[in-house]
N, C-alpha and C positions, 0 to 999 in steps of 0.2 A: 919482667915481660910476662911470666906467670900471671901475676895478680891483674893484669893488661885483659890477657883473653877471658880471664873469668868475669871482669865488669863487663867484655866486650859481649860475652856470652848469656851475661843476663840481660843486659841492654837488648836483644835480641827476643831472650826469650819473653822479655814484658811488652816489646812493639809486637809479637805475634799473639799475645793477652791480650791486649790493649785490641787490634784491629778485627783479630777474635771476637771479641765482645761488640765491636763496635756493628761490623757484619750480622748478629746475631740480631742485635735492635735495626737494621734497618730492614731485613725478612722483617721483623714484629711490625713495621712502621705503616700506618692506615694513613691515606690525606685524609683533612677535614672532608667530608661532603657538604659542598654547595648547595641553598637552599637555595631554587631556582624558580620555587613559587609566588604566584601573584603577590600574595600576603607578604613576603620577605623581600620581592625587586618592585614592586610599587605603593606598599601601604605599612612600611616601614620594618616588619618582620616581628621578630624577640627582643629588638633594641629597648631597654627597660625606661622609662620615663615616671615621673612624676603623674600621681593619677587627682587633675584637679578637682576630682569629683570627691575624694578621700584622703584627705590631707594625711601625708606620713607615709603613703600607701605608694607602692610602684606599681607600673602596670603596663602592657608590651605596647608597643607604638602601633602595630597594627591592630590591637585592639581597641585603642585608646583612638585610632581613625574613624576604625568601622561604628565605634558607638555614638562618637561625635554626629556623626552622618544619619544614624538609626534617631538617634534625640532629637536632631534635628525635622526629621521626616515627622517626627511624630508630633512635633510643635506647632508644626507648619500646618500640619492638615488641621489640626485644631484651632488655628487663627487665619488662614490664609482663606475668601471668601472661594477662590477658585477650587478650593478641594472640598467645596461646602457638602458635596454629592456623597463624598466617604464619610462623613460623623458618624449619622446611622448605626454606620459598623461598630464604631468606637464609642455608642452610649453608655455601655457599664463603666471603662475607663475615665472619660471626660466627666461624669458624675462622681465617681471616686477623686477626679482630681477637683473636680469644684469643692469639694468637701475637703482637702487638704490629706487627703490618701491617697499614698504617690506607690503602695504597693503593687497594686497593679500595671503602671508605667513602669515602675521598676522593674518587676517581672518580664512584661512584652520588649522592653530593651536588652533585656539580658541574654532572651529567647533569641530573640533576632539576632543581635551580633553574632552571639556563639555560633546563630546556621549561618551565616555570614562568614563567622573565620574558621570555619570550618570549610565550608566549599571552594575559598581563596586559598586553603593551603597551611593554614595552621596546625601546629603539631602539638600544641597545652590546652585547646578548648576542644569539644564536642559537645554538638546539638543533642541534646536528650528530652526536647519537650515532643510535643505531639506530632504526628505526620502533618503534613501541610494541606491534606484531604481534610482531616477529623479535626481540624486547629479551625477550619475554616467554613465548619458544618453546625449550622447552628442549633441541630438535634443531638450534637455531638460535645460541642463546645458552647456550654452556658454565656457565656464572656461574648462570642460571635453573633452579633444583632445582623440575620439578614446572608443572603446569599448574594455572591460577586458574578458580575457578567464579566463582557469581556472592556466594556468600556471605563468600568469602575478600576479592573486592574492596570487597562491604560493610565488612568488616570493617575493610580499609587504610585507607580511607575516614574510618572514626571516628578512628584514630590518627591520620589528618591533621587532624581537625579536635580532639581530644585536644592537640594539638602547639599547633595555633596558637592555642589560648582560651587555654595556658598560657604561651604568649611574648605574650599580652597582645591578639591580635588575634581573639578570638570574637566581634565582633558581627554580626549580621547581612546588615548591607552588606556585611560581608568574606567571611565563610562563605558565604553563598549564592553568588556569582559563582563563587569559588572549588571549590565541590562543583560547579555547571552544570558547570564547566572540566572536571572529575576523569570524571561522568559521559560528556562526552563522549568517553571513552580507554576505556570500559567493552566496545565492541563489540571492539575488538583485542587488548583486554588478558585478556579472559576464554575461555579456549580450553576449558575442562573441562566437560562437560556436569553439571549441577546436579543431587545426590542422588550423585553419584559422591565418593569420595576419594583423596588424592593416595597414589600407590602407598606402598606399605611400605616399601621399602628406602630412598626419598628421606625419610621421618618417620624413619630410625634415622640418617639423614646425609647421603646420597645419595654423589656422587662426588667430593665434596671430597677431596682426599688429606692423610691425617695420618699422624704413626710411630704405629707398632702397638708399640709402647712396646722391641722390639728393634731398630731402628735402620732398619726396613722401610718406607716408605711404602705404606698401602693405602688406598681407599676408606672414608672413615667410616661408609657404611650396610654395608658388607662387618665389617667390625672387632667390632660386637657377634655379628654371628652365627658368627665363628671364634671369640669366646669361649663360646659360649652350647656350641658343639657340642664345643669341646676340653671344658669344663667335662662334658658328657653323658658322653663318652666314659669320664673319669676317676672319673666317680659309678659308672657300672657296671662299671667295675673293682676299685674299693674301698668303695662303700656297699652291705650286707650287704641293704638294701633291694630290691637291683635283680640280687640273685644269680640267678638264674635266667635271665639273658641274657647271662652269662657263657661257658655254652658254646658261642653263637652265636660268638665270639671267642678262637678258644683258639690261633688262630695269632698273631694280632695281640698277646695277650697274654705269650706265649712269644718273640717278638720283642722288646716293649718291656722284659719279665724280663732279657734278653740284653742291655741297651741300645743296641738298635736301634729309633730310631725310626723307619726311611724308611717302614715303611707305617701307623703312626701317624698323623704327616703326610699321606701322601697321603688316608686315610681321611676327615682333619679338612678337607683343602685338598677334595676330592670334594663332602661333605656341605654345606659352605659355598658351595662355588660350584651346586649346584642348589638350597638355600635361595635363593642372591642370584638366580639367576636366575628364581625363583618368584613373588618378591614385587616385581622391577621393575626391576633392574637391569639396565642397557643393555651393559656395558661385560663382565661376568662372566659365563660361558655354561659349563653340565656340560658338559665331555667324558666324561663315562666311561661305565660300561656302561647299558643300561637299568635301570631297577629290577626288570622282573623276571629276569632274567638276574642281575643283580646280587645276587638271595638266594635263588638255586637253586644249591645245590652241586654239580650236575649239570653246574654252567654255570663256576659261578665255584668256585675250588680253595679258597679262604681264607672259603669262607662252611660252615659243617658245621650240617647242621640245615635244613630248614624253618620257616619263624617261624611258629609259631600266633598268634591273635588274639588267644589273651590276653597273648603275651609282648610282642606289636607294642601293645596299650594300657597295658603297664607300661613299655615302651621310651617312649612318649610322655610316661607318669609322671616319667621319668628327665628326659626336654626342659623339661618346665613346672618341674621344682627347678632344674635348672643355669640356669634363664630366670631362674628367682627368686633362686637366690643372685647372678647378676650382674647383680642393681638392672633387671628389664629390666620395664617397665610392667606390672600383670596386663593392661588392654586390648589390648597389644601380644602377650604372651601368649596371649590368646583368639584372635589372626587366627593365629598361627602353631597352634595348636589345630585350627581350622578348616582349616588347609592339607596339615598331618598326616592329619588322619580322612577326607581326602576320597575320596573312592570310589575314584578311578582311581588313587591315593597307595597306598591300601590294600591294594586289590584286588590289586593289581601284586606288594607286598612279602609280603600273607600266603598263603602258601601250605601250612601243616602244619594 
């Protein structure tokens, strides 16, 4: 009976250990917290997946949404004829990728997603690139061709939601949080006043640098208008059209007779750079003489003649063919039209 109460006695004393301890862990005991964020109850959260982009690699499911959707936006605007309005913006990119350099898509993809799973609620990415003001300032951000209105970001806006209905996430729950998010970037992101558009020189390329097909890098928006002007040049020397503004040229022609081009060039390199600097260009600025000094032969040795009005509306004739045979828009045409017959353009050069 003895040896009875003493098992019974330690049975005892180990269920009041035992419960002891157990009491002890359940004060210590935390619930999981619920992640109750966009990112985690609609765009799949921390679930790890397979990352198709880097074989081997895992990568969170809401991440692997929001990028699918960011890649997609970016494809789209670069092939899809309706977001033709946005290139512009993305001519340092779309020249890096025609060139088979995809760092800077890689980069703007990366950018984007991270502010992306970031403001849905991500807890392993944050956005660390630039404000969405200075990302989007094209005195600020080299890469940014051109300032956005308010129609241009409507516009990005449907290519985002374009993207995401085709990577399978258009419904409403998802779109709508998603556009509140976008709207909210709207006051920083839109610097251009509405009814205005984005200069000229950035729609022909802006300051991207490409070869000018001789081994040169120049500006892309600079590149059609050395063609558009070497082409002028050469219609009025050999198209029997534009004879009568021939003798305006008879040193420059007797020069290039000679094979001497140096004032060929300098003519073409002149006229180019106060085009580019007419229509917007930051980077390109006329040095040479004024225009009207520049076609008084009183003034200037290589100019013979005074241009009457009618020769200066056939010389324009001469701009809108060389515009035309190098593929260059008629609408793009009409603003350089416009920029030709302006008064203080004109006034300046006609003087007979």
């Amino acid at each position: 009976m003895r040896k009875l109460n003493q098992l019974m006695a330690y049975l005892l004393l180990g269920s009041v250990m035992v419960f002891s301890s157990c009491g002890d862990d359940y004060e210590d005991y935390e619930p999981p917290v619920m992640d109750d964020s966009f990112y985690a109850t609609k765009l799949g959260g921390e679930t790890m997946v397979a990352d198709p982009n880097n074989q081997g690699q895992m990568i969170e499911q809401g991440y692997l949404n929001l990028r699918t959707v960011v890649e997609g936006t970016v494809l789209t605007i670069a092939s899809d004829d309706k977001y033709a309005e946005l290139r512009p913006y993305f001519n340092v990119l779309l020249a890096e990728v025609g060139a088979n350099d995809l760092s800077g898509f890689t980069a703007l993809v990366k950018d984007f997603t991270e502010l992306l799973a970031q403001s849905t609620g991500a807890q392993n990415f944050t956005y660390s690139g630039m404000s969405m003001a200075d990302a989007h300032d094209p005195t600020k951000n080299d890469r940014m061709n051109g300032m956005i209105d308010n129609d241009d970001f409507d516009l990005f806006v449907q290519a985002v939601v374009q993207s995401a209905t085709e990577a399978g996430f258009g419904s409403n729950d998802i779109l709508g949080p998603v556009g509140e998010l976008l709207e909210g970037t709207r006051d920083a992101i839109v610097q251009r006043e509405d009814g205005t558009m984005i200069d000229l020189y950035t729609r022909l390329g802006g300051t991207v640098m490409v070869d000018d097909g001789n081994g040169n890098m120049v500006e892309a928006g600079y590149l059609p208008l050395q063609a558009v002007v070497t082409e002028t040049v050469l219609l009025v020397a050999s198209d029997p059209e534009f004879a009568d503004l021939k003798p305006y040229f008879p040193v420059l022609l007797a020069e290039v007779g000679a094979n001497d081009l140096s004032g060929f060039n300098t003519l073409v390199g002149n006229f180019s750079d106060l085009l580019a600097q007419s229509i917007g260009s930051t980077n390109i600025t006329y040095s040479g003489m004024n225009m009207a000094d520049a076609h008084n032969p009183d003034v200037n040795s290589r100019m013979t003649g005074k241009v009457t009005s009618e020769d200066y509306d056939l010389f324009i004739q001469a701009v809108v063919k060389a515009a035309t045979n190098k593929g260059v828009p008629e609408s793009i045409i009409g603003e350089f039209g416009a920029l030709l017959t302006s008064e203080g353009l004109k006034g300046a050069i006609v003087q007979g």
